[in-house]
Backbone as numpy.savetxt, mean C-alpha at the origin, in Angstrom:
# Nx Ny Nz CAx CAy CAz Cx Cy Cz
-9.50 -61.25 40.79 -10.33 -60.05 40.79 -9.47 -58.79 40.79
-8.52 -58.56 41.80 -7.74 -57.65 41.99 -6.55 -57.33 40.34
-6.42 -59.07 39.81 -5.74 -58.79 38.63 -6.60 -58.09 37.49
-8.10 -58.52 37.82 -8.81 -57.73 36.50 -8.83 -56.73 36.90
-9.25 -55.88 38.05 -9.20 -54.72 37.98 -7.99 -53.67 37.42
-6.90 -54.60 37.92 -5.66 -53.74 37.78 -5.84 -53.57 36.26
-6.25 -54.95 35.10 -6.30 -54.87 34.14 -6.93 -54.24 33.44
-8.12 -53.70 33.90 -9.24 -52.89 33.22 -8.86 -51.42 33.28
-7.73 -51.16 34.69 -7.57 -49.95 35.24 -6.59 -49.72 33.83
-5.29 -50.30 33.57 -4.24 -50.65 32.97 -4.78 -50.54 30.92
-5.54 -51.38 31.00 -6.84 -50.74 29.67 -7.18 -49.24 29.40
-7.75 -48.89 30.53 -8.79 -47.38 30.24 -7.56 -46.23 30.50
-6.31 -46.49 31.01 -5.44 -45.77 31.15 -4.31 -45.63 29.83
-4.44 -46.86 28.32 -4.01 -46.83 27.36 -4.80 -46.04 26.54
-6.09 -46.48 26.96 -7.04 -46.05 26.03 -7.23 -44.39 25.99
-6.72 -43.63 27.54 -6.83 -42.48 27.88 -5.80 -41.87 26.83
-4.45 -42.83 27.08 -2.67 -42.35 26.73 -3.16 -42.09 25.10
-4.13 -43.50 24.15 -4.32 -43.20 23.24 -5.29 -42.08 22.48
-6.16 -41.41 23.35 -7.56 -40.48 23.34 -6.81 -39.40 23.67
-5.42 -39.10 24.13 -4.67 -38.16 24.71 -4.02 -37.74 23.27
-2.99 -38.87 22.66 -2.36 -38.45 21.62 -2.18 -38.14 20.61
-4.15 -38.77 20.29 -4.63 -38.85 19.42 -4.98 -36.66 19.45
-5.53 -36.17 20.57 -5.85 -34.99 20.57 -4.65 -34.60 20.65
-3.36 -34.56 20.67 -2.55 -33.82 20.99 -2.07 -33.48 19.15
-2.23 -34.81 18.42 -2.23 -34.57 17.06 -2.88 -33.83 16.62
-4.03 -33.71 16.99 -5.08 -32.59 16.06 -4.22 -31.25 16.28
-4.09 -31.18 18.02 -4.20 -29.63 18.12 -3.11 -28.99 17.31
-1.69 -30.10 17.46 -1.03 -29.52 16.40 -1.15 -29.56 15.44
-2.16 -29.93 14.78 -2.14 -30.16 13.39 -2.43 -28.84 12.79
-3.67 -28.12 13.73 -4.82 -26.90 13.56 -3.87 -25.42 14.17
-2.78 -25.75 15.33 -1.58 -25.05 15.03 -0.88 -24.88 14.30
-0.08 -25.51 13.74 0.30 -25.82 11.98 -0.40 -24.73 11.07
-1.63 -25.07 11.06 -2.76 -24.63 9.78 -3.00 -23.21 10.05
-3.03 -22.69 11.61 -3.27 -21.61 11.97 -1.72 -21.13 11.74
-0.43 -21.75 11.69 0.62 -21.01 11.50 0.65 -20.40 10.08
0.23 -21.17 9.02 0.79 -21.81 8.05 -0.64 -20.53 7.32
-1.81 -20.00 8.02 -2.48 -18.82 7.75 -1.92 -17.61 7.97
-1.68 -17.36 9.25 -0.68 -16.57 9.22 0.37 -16.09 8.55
1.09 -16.61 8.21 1.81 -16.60 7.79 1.17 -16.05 5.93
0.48 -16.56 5.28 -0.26 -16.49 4.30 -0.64 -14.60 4.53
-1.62 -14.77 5.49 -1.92 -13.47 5.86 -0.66 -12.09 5.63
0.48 -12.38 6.74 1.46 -11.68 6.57 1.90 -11.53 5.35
2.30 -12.38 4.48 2.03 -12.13 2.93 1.70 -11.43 2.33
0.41 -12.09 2.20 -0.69 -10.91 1.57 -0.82 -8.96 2.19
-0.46 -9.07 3.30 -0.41 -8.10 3.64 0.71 -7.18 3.37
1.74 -8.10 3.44 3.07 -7.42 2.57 2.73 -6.70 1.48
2.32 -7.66 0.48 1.97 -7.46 -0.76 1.30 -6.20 -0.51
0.00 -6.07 -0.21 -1.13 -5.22 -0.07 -0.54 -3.61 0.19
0.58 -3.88 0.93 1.16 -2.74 1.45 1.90 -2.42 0.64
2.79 -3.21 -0.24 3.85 -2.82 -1.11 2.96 -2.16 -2.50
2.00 -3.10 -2.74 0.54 -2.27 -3.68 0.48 -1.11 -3.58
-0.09 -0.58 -2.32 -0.10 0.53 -2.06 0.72 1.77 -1.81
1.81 0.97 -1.17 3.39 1.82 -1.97 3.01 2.09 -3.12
3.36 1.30 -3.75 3.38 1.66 -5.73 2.61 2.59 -5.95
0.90 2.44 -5.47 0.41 3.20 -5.83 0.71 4.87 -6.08
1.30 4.86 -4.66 1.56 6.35 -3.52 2.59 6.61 -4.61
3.82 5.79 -4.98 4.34 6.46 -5.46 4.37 7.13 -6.68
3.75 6.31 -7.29 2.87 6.70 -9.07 2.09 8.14 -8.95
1.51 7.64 -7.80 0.54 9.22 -7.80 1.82 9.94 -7.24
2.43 10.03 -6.76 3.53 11.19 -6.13 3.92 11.98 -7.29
4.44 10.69 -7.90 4.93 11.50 -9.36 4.12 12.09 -10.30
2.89 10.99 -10.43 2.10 11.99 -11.33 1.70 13.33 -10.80
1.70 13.91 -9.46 1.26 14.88 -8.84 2.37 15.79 -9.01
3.84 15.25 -9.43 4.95 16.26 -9.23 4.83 16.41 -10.73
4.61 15.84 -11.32 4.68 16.31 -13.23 3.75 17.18 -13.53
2.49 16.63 -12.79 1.35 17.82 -12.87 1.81 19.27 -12.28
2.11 19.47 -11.06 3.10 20.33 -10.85 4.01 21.53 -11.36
4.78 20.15 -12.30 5.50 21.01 -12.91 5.21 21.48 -14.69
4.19 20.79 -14.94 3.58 21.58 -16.41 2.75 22.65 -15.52
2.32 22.55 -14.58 1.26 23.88 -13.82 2.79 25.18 -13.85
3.64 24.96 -13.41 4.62 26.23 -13.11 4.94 26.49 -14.47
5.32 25.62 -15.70 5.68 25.71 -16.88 4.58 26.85 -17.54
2.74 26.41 -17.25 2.43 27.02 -17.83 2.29 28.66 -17.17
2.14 28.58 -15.91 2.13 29.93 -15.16 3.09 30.57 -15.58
4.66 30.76 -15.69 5.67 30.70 -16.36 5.74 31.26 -17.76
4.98 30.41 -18.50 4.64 31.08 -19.85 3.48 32.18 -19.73
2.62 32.11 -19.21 1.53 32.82 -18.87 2.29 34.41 -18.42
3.23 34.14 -17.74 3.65 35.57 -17.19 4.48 35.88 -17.96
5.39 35.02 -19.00 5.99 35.60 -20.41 5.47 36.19 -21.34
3.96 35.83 -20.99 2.74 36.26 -22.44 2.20 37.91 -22.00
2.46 37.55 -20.34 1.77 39.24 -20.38 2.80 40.24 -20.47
4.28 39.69 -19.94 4.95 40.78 -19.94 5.16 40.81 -21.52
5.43 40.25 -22.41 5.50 40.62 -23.63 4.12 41.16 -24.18
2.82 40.64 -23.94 1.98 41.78 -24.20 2.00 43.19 -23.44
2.80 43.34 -22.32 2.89 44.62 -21.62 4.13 46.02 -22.62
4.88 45.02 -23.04 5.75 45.22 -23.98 5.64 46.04 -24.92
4.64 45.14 -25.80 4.00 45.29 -26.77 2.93 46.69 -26.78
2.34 46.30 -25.93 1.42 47.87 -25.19 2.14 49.01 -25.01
3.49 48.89 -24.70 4.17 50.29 -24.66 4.94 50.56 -25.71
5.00 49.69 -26.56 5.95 50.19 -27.83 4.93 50.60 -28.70
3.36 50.07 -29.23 2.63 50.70 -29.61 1.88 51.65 -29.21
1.93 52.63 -27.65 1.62 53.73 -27.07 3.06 54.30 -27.79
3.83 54.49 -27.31 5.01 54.68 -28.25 5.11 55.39 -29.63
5.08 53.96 -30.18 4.65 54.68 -31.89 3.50 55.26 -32.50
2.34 55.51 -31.45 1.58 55.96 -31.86 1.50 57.75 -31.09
2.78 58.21 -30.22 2.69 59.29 -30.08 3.74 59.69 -30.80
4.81 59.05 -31.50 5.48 59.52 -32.57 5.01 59.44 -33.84
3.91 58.57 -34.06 2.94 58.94 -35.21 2.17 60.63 -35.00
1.78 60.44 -34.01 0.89 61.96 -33.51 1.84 63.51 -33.51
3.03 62.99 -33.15 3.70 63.69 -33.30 4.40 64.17 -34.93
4.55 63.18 -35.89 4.22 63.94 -37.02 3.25 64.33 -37.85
């Protein structure tokens, strides 16, 4: 009697060791999977970020070219008036040395 018990005890205590290792497999398994997302994640997020770099920097530049045709044309714009200002006083000009003969 005392041997079956020990034996049954000796049973449900393999059966535990095996119901034990059996879960100890999963959990790492679903650790693993949760690493192995992570990790995926970090990735993608790299990426996502480096995307958005690119973006930033595309627009940077397109914003500095825009920029600089804006000063180019302001630039010309103030070449156009001072030469029409120019122009305005050389024909006040010749038209009081016209008057004048």
């Amino acid at each position: 009697n005392l041997e079956q018990l020990n034996q049954d005890f000796n049973d449900k205590m393999d059966k535990l060791a095996k119901q034990f290792q059996k879960m100890k497999r999963r959990e790492e398994a679903a650790l693993k999977e949760k690493e192995e997302l992570l990790e995926e994640k970090e990735i993608w997020m790299r990426s996502g970020t480096e995307e958005m770099q690119q973006i930033n920097e595309n627009h940077t530049k397109e914003v500095k070219g825009l920029r600089e045709e804006l000063e180019k044309a302001e630039d010309k714009m103030d070449e156009v008036e001072e030469n029409g200002r120019k122009n305005l006083e050389t024909m006040k000009e010749n038209m009081r040395e016209n008057i004048k003969l």
